[in-house]
C-alpha positions in Angstrom: -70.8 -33.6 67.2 -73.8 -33.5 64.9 -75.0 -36.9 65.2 -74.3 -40.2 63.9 -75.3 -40.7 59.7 -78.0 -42.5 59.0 -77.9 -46.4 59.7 -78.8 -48.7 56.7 -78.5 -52.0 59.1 -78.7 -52.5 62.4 -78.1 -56.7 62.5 -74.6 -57.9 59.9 -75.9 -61.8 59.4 -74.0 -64.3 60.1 -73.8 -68.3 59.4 -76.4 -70.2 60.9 -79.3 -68.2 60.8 -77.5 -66.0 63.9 -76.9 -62.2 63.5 -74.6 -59.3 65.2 -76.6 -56.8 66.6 -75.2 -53.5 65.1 -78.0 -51.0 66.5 -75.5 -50.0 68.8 -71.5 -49.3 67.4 -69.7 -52.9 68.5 -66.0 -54.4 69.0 -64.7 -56.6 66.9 -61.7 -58.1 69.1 -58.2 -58.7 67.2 -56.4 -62.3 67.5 -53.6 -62.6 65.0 -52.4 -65.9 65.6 -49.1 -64.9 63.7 -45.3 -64.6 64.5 -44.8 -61.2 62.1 -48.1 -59.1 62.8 -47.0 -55.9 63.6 -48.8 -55.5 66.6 -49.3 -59.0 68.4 -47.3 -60.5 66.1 -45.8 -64.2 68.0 -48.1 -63.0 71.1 -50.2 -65.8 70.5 -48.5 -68.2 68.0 -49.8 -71.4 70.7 -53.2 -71.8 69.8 -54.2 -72.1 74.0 -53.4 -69.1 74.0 -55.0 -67.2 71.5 -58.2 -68.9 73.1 -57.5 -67.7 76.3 -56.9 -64.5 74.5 -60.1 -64.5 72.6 -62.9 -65.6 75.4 -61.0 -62.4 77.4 -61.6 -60.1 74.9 -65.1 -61.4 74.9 -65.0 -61.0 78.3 -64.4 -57.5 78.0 -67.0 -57.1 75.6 -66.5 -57.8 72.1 -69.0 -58.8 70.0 -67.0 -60.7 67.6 -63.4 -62.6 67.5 -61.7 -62.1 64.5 -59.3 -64.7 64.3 -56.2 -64.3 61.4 -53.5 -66.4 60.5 -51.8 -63.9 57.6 -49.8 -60.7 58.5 -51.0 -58.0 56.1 -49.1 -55.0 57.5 -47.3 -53.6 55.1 -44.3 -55.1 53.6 -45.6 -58.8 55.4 -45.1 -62.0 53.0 -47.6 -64.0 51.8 -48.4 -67.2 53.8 -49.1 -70.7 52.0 -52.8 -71.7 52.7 -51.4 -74.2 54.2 -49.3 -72.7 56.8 -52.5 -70.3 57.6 -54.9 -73.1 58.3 -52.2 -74.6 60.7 -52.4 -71.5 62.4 -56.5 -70.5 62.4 -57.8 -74.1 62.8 -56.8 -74.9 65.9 -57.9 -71.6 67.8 -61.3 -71.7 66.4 -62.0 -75.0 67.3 -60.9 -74.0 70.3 -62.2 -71.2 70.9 -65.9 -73.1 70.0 -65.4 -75.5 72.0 -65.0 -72.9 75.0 -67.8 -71.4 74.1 -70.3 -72.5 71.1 -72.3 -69.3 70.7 -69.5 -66.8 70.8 -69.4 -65.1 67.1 -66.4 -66.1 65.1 -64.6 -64.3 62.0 -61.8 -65.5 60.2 -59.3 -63.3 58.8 -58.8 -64.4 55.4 -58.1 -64.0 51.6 -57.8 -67.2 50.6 -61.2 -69.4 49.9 -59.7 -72.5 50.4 -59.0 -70.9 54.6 -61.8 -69.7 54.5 -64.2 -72.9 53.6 -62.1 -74.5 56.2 -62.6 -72.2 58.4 -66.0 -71.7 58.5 -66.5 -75.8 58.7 -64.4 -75.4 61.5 -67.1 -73.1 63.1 -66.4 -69.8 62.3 -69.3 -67.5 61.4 -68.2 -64.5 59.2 -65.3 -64.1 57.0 -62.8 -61.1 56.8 -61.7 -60.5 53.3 -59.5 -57.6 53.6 -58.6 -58.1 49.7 -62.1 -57.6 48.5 -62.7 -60.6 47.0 -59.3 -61.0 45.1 -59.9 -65.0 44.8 -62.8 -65.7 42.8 -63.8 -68.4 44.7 -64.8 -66.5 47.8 -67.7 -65.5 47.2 -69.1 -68.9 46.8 -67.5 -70.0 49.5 -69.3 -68.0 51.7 -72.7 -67.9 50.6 -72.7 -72.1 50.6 -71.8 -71.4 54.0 -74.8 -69.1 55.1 -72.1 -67.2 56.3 -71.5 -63.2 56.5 -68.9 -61.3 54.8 -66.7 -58.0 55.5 -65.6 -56.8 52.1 -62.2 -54.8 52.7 -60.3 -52.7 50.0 -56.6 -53.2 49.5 -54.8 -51.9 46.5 -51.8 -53.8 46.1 -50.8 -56.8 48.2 -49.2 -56.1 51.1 -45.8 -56.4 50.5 -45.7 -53.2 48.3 -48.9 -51.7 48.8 -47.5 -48.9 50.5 -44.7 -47.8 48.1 -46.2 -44.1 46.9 -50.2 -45.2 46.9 -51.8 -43.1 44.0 -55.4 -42.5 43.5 -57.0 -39.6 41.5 -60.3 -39.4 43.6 -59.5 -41.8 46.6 -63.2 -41.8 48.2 -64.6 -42.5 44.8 -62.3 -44.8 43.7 -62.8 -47.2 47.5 -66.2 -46.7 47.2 -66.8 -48.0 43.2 -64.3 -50.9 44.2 -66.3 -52.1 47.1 -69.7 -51.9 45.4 -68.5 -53.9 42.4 -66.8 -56.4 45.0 -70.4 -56.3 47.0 -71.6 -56.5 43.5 -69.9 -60.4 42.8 -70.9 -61.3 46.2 -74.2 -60.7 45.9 -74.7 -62.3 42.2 -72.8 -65.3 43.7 -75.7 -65.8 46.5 -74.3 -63.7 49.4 -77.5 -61.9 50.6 -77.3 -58.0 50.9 -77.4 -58.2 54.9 -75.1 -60.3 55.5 -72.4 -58.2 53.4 -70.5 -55.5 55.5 -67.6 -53.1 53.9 -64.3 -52.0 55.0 -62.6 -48.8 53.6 -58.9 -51.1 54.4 -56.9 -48.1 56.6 -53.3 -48.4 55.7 -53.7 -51.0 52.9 -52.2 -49.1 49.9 -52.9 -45.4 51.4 -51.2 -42.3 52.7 -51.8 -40.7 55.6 -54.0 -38.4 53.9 -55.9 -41.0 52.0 -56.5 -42.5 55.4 -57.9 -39.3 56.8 -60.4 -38.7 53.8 -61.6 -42.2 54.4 -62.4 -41.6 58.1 -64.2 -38.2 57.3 -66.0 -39.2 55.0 -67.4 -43.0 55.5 -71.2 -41.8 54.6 -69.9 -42.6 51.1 -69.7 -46.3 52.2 -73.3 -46.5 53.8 -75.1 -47.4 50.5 -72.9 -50.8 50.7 -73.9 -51.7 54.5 -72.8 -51.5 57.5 -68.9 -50.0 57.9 -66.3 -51.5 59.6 -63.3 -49.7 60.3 -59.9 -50.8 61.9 -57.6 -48.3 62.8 -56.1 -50.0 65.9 -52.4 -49.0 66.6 -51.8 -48.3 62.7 -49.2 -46.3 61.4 -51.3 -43.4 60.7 -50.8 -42.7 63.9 -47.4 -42.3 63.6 -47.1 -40.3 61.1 -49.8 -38.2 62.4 -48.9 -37.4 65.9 -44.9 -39.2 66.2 -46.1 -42.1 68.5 -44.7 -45.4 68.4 -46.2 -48.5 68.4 -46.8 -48.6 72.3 -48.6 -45.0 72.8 -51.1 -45.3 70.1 -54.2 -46.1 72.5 -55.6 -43.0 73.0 -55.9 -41.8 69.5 -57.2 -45.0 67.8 -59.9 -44.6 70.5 -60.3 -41.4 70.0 -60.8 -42.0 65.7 -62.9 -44.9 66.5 -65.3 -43.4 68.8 -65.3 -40.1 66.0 -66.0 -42.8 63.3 -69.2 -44.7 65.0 -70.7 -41.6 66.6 -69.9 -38.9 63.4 -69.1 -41.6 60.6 -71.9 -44.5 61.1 -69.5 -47.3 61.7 -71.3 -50.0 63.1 -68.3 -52.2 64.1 -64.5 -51.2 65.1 -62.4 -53.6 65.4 -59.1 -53.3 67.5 -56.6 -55.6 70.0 -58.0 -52.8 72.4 -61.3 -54.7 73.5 -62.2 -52.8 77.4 -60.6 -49.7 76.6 -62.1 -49.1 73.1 -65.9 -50.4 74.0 -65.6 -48.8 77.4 -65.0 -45.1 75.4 -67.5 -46.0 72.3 -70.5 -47.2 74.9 -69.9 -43.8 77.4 -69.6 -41.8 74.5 -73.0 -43.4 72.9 -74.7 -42.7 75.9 -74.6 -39.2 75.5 -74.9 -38.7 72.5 -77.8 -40.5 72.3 -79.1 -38.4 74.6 -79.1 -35.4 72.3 -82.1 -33.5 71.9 -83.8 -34.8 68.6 -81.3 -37.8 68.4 -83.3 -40.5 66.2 -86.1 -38.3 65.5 
């Protein structure tokens, strides 16, 4: 490996004043509290336990809960904002309750979730859509709070009926800057903006490949998250169903933080995915000239 790309950001701020501490590539643990995700999808539709769930996974080491109340695999149906707080509300209050410094993110495209959300004591929000309701933005930066920008083309339903893009690591990148763009003329401030290059949302395999090879195109932006976690890719890739996809979204995600820069990977994979990204940190940082 040559070494990891150059960081822009070491701390993603969050609501509050608080910060996640990025120096070092971090988990971002997965709770879809959902009955159609494709994963965990009805796994924790009770909100106990999600909670339980989620103070595991931190636990186990993640920095971050992401918490989600809208399926956005592909071909998934949109969910009424009203249905999605029923479902996110409950476990992050819970889930502060249990602990009131754990970092929380919600999952969310919808402002009106997400100002509920982060009242409700969640800390960062999610937007795999990129800012697709113009409120968002606002939202978030009333809140103090931090912000993952994700890039979707499409909605999820369709998005991944023959996914065309001329020049697909241009085209993500000019979308997320002019979404990072709207966030930060509505107030968001710069470090607390993060950007996701939205695996599997309206791309083909080999539009997802590009994207994981080549994420120093998204460092300008801020730090990179990436969520490859038991995705399809894998299936097409390699011919492994949903149950024997472990090894190789470690094995992207640890290849993405060390060779990529991603400073956070998220994943339903919390111990096994930080257990292979810290070992394999701590020899590669132990390269000669590392961070000279």
């Amino acid at each position: 490996m040559s070494g990891p790309a150059p960081l822009l950001a070491e701390r993603l701020r969050l609501r509050g004043g608080r910060s996640l501490d990025l120096a070092v590539p971090a988990v971002m643990g997965v709770i879809n509290a959902t009955p159609d995700s494709f994963s965990d999808g009805g796994r924790f539709s009770a909100p106990d336990d999600a909670v339980r769930a989620a103070l595991a996974q931190l636990e186990e080491g993640a920095a971050i809960i992401d918490v989600g109340g809208e399926s956005t695999r592909p071909g998934a149906a949109p969910v009424p904002a009203e249905e999605e707080l029923r479902r996110v509300l409950p476990v992050i209050e819970g889930l502060r309750a249990q602990d009131p410094e754990a970092p929380i993110s919600v999952d969310t495209s919808k402002a009106l979730v997400a100002k509920a959300a982060l009242a409700a004591g969640a800390d960062l929000v999610n937007d795999v859509t990129g800012l697709r309701d113009p409120r968002m933005a606002e939202v978030v930066a009333a809140a103090g709070a931090g912000l993952i920008l994700g890039h979707l083309r499409g909605e999820p339903r369709t998005m991944q009926r023959n996914p065309r893009y001329d020049d697909v690591l241009a085209e993500v990148a000019a979308e997320l800057a002019a979404a990072r763009r709207r966030a930060l003329a509505a107030g968001v401030p710069a470090e607390a903006i993060a950007v996701d290059p939205g695996i599997g949302f309206g791309k083909s395999l080999e539009h997802n490949l590009l994207l994981l090879g080549n994420l120093h195109r998204l460092h300008p932006l801020g730090p990179v998250v990436v969520g490859v976690s038991r995705k399809s890719l894998f299936g097409a890739l390699l011919g492994r169903g949903l149950d024997e996809r472990l090894a190789a979204g470690i094995g992207v995600a640890v290849a993405c933080a060390l060779e990529g820069g991603a400073r956070l990977v998220r994943t339903h994979d919390v111990r096994a995915t930080g257990d292979a990204l810290r070992a394999a940190w701590e020899v590669h940082r132990r390269r000669e000239g590392f961070g000279a």
